[in-house]
LOSE-295052 format. One line per field, with one value per atom (N, C-alpha, C): residue number from 1; atom name; x, y, z negated. Coordinates in nm, 2 decimals, padded with zeros to 4 digits. Atoms other than C-alpha are relative to their C-alpha. Layout:
# residues N
i <- NUM,...
at <- CA,...
east <- X,...
north <- Y,...
up <- Z,...
This chain:
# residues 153
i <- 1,1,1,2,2,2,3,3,3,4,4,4,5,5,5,6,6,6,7,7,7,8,8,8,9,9,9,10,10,10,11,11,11,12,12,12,13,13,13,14,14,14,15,15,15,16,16,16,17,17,17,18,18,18,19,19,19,20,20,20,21,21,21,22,22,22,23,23,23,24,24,24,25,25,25,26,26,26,27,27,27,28,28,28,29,29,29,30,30,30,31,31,31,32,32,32,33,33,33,34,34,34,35,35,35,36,36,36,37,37,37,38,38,38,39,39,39,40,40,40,41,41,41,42,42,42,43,43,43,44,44,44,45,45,45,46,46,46,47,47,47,48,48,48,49,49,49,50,50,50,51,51,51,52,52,52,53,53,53,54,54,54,55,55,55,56,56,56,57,57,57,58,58,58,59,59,59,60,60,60,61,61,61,62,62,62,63,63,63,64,64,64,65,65,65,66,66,66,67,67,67,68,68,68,69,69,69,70,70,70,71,71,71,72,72,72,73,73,73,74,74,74,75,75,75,76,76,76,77,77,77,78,78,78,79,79,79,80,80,80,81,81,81,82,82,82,83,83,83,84,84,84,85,85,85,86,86,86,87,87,87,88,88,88,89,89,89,90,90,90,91,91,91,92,92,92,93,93,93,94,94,94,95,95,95,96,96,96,97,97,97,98,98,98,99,99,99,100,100,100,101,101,101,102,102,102,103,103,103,104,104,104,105,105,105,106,106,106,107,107,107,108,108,108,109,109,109,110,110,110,111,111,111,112,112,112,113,113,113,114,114,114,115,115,115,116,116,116,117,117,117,118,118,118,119,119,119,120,120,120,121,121,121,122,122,122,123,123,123,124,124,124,125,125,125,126,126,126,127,127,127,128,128,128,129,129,129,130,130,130,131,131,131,132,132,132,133,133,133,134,134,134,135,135,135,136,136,136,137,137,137,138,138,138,139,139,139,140,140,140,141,141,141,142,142,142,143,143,143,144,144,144,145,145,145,146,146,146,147,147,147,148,148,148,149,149,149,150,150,150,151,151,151,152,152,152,153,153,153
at <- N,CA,C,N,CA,C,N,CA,C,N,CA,C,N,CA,C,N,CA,C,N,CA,C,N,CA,C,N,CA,C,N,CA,C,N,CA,C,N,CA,C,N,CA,C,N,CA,C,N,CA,C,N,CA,C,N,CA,C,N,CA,C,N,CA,C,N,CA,C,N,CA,C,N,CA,C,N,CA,C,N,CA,C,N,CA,C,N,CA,C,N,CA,C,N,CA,C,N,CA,C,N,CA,C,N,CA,C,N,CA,C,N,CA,C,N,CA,C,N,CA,C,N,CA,C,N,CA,C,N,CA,C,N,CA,C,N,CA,C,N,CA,C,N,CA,C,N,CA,C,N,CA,C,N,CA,C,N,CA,C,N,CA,C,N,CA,C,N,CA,C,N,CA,C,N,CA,C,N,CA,C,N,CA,C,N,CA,C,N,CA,C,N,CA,C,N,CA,C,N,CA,C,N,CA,C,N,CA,C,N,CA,C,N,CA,C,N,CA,C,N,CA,C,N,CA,C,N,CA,C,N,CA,C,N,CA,C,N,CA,C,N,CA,C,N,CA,C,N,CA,C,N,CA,C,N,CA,C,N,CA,C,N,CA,C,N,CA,C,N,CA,C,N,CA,C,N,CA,C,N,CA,C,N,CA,C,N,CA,C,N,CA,C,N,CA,C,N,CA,C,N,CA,C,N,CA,C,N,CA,C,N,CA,C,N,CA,C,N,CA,C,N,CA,C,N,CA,C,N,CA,C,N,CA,C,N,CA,C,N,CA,C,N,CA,C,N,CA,C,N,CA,C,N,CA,C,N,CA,C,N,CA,C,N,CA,C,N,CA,C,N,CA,C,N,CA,C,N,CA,C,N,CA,C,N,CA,C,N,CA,C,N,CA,C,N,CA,C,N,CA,C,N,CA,C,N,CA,C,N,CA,C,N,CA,C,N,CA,C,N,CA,C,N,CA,C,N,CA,C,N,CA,C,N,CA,C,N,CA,C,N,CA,C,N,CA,C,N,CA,C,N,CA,C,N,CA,C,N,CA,C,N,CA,C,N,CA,C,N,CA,C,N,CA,C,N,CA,C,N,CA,C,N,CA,C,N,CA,C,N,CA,C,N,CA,C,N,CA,C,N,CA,C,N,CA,C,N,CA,C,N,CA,C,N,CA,C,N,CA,C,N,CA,C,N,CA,C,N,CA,C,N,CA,C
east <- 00.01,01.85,-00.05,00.05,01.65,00.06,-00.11,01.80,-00.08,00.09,01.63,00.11,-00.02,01.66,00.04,00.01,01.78,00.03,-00.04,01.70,00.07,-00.09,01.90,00.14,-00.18,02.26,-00.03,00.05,02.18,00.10,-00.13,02.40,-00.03,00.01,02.47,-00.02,-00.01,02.47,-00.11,00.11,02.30,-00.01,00.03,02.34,00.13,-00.16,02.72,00.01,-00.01,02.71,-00.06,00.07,02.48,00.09,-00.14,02.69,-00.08,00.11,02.41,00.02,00.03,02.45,-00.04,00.04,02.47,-00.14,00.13,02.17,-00.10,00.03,02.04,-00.07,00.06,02.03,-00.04,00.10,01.90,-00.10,00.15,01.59,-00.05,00.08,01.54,00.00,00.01,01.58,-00.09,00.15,01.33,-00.08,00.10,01.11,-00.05,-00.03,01.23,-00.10,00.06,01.10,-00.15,00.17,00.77,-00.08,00.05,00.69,-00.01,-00.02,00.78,-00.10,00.08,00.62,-00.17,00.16,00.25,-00.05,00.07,00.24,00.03,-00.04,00.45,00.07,-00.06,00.65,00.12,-00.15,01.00,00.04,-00.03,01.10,00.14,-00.16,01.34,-00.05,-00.01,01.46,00.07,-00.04,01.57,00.11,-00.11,01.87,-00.15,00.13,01.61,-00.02,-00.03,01.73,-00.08,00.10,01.56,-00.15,00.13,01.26,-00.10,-00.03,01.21,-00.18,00.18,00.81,-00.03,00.03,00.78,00.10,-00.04,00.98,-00.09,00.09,00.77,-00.12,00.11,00.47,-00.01,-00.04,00.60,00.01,-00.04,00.71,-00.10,00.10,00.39,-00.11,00.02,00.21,00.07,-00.05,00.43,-00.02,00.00,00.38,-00.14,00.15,-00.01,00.03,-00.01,00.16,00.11,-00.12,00.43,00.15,-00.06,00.65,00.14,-00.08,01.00,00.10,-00.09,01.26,00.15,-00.15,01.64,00.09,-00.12,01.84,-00.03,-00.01,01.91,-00.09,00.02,01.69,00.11,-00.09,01.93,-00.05,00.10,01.66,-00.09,00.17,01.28,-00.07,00.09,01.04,-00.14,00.14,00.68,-00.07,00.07,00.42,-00.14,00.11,00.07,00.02,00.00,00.02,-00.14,00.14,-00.37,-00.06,00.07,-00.53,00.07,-00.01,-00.32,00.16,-00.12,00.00,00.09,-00.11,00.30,00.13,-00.12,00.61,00.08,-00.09,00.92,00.09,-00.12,01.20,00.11,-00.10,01.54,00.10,-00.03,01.72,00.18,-00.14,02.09,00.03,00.01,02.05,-00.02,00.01,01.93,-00.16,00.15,01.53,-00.06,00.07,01.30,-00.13,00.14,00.94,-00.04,00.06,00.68,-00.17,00.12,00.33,-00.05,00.13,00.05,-00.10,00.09,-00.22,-00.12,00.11,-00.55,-00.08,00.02,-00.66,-00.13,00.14,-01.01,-00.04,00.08,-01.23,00.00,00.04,-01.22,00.03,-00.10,-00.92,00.08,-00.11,-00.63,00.10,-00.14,-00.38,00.06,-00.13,-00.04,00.06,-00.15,00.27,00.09,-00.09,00.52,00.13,-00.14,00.85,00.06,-00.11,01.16,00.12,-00.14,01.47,00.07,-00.10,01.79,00.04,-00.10,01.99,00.09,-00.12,02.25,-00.10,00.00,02.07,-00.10,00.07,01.90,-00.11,00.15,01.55,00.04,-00.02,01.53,-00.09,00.04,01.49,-00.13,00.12,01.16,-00.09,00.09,01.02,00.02,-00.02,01.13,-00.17,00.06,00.87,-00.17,00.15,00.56,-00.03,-00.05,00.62,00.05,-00.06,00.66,00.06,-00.05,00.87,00.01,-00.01,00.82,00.08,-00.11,01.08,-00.04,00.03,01.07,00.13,-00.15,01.35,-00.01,-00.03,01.46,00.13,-00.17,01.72,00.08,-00.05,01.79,00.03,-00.02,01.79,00.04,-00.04,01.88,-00.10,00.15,01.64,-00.06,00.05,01.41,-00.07,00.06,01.24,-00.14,00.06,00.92,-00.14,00.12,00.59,-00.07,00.06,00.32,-00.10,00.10,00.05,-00.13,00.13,-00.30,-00.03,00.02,-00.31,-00.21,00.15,-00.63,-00.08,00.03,-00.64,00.02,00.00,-00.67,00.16,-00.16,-00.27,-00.02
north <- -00.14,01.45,00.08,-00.10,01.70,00.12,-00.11,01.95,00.10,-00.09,02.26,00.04,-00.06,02.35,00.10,-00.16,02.72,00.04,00.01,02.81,00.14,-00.12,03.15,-00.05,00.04,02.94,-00.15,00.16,02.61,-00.07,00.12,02.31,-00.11,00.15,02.00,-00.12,00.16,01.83,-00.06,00.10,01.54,-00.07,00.02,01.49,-00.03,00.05,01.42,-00.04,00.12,01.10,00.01,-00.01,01.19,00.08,-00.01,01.27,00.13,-00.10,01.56,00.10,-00.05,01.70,00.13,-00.10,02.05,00.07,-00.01,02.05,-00.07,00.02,01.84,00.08,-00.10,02.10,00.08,-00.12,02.38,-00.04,00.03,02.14,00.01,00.01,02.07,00.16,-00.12,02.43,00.07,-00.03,02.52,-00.04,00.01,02.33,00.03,-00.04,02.46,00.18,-00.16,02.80,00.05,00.00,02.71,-00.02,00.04,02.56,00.13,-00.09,02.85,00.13,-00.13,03.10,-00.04,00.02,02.92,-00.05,00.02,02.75,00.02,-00.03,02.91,-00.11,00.12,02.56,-00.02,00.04,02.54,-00.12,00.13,02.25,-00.05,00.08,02.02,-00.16,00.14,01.66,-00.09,00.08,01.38,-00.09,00.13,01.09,-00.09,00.12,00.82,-00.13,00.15,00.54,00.10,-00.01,00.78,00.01,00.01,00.85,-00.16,00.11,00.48,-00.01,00.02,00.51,00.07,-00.04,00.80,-00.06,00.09,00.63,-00.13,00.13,00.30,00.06,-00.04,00.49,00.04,-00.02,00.67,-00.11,00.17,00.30,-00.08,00.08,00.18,00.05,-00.02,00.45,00.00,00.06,00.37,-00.11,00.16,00.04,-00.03,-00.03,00.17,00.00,-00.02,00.22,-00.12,00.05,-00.03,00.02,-00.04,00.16,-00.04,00.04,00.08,00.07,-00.05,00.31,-00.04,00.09,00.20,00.07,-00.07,00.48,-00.04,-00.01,00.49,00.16,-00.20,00.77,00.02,-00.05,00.98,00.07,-00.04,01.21,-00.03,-00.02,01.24,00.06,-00.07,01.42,-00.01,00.01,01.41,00.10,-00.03,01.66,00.03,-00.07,01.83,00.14,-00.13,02.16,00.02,-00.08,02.32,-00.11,00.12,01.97,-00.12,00.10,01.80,-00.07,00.09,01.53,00.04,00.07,01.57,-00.07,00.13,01.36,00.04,-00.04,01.44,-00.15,00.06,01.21,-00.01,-00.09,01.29,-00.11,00.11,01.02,00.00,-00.03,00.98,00.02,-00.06,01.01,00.15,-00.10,01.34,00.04,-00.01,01.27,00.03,-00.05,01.41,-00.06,00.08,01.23,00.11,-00.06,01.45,-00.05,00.08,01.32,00.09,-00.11,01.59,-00.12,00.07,01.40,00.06,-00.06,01.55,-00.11,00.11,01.41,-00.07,00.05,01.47,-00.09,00.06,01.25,00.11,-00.10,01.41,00.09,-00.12,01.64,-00.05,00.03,01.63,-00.10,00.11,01.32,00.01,00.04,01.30,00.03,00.04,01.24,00.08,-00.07,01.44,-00.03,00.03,01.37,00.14,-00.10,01.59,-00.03,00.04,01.55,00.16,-00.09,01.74,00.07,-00.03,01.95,-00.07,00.13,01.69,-00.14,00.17,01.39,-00.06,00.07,01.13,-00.05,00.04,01.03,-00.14,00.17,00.71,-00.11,00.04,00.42,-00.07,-00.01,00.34,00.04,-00.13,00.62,00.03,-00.06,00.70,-00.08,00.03,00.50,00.05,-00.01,00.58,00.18,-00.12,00.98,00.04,-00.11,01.27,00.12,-00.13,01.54,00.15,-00.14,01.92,00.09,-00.06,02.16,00.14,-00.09,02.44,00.09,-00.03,02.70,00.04,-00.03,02.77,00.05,-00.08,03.02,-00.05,00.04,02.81,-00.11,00.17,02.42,00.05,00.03,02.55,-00.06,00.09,02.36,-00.13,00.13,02.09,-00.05,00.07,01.84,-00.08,00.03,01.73,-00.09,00.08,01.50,00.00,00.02,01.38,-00.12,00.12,01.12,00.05,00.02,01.11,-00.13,00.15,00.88,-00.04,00.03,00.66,-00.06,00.08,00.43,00.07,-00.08,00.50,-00.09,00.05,00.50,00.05
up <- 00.05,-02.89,00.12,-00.13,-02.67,00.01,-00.05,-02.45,00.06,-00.10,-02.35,00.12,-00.10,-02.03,00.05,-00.02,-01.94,00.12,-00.12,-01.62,00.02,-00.03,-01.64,00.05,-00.03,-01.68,00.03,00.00,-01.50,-00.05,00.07,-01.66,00.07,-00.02,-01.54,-00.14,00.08,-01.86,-00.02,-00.02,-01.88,00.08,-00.13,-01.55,00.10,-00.07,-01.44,00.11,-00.10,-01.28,00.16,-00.14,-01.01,00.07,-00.17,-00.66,00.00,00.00,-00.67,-00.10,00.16,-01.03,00.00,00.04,-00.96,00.10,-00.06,-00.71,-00.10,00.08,-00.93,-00.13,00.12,-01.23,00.03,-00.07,-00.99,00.02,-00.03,-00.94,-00.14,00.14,-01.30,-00.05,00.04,-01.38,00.07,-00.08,-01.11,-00.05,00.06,-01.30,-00.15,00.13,-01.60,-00.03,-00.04,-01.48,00.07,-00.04,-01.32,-00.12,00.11,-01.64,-00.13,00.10,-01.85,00.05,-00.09,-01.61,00.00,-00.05,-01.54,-00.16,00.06,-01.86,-00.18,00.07,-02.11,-00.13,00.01,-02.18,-00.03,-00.01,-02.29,00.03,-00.06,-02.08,-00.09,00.10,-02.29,00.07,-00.05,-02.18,-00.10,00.08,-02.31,00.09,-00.09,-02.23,00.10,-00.02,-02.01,-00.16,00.16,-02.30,-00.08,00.09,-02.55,00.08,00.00,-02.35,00.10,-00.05,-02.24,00.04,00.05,-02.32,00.12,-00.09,-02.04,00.14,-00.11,-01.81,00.08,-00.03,-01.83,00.04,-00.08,-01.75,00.10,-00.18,-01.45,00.09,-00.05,-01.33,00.06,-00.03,-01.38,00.09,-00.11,-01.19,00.11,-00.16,-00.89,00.09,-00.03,-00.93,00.05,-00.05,-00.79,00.16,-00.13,-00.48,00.06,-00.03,-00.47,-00.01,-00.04,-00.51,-00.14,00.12,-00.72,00.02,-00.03,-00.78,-00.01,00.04,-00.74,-00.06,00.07,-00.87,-00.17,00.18,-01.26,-00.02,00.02,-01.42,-00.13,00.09,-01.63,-00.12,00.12,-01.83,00.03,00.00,-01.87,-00.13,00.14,-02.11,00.05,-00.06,-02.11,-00.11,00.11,-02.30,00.06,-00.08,-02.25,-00.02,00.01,-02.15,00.08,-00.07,-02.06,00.07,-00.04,-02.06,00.11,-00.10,-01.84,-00.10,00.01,-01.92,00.11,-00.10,-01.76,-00.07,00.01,-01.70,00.11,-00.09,-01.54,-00.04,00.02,-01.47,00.14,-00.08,-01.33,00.02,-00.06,-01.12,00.03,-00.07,-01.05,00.12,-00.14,-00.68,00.02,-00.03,-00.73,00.04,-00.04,-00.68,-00.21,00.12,-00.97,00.08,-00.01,-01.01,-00.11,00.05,-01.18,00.02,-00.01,-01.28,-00.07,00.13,-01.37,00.02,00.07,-01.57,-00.04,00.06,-01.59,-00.14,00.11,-01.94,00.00,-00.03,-01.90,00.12,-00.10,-01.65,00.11,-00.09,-01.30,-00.03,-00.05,-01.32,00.05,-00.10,-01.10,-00.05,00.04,-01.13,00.11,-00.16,-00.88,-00.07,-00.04,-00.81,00.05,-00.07,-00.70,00.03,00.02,-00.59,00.09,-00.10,-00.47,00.00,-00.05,-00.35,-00.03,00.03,-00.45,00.14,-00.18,-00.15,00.04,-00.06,00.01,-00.05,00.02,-00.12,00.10,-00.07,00.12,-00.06,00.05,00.12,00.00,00.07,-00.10,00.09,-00.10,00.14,-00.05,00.09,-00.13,00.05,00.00,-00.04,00.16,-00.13,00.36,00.12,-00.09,00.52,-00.06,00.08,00.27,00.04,-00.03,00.29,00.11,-00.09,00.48,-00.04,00.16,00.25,00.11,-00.04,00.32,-00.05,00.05,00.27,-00.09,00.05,00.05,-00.04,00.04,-00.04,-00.17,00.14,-00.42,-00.02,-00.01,-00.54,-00.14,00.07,-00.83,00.05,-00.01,-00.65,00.16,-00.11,-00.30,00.11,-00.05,-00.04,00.00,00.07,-00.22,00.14,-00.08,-00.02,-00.08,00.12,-00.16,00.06,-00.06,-00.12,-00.13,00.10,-00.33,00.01,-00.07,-00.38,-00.17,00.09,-00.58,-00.09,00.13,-00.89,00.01,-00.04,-00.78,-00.14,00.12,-01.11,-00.12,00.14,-01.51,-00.01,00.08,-01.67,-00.09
């Protein structure tokens, strides 16, 4: 069942388990808020088990770089908004992966990842990356990187 997001009253649910949770829900609500503001999106998620489809695609672009994630993801949603795909998914560690998808030929594809506040850079990810800091008055201070999707997903 999907859960909208509201980044006015952040919630953890969904999102328990993670040692991170309520940093956690200040990122996802950060993105709950960029999305609502640039592209007029009500960001809603799903358990990972139901969105198993956007999961596997995220996976598979990583798997462009090598890259393999070890936490459990907990949510993910994917839709389009103003020609492009995206894909979020939201990790028990407290890392969020986000994939804008230009649909057309020769628009922007990447990757983005970010890190919760307290959580460690995923040892996946520490030697590939350099993460930049950013502050957020809903997630506190994210940590964040990205990469250029080279191949067709």
């Amino acid at each position: 069942m999907s859960q909208v997001v509201d980044f006015h009253t952040v919630s953890t649910a969904g999102l328990e388990s993670s040692p991170v949770a309520d940093a956690l829900a200040g990122l996802r609500a950060n993105e709950a808020r960029y999305l609502k503001n640039k592209y007029d999106h009500v960001f809603t998620v799903d358990a990972a088990s139901d969105a198993a489809d956007t999961v596997g695609w995220v996976h598979r672009i990583l798997a462009e770089r090598d890259i393999v994630i070890a936490a459990r993801p907990l949510e993910a949603t994917s839709f389009v908004a103003d020609g492009t795909r995206f894909a979020y998914v939201f990790y028990e560690s407290g890392l969020s992966i986000n994939v804008m998808y230009g649909i057309e030929d020769g628009k922007k594809r990447a990757v983005g990842f970010k890190l919760s506040d307290g959580m460690p850079v995923p040892e996946e990810l520490a030697s590939k990356f350099k993460f930049a800091t950013q502050k957020s008055k809903l997630a506190g201070t994210i940590r964040g990187t990205f990469f250029v999707i080279k191949g067709e997903n």
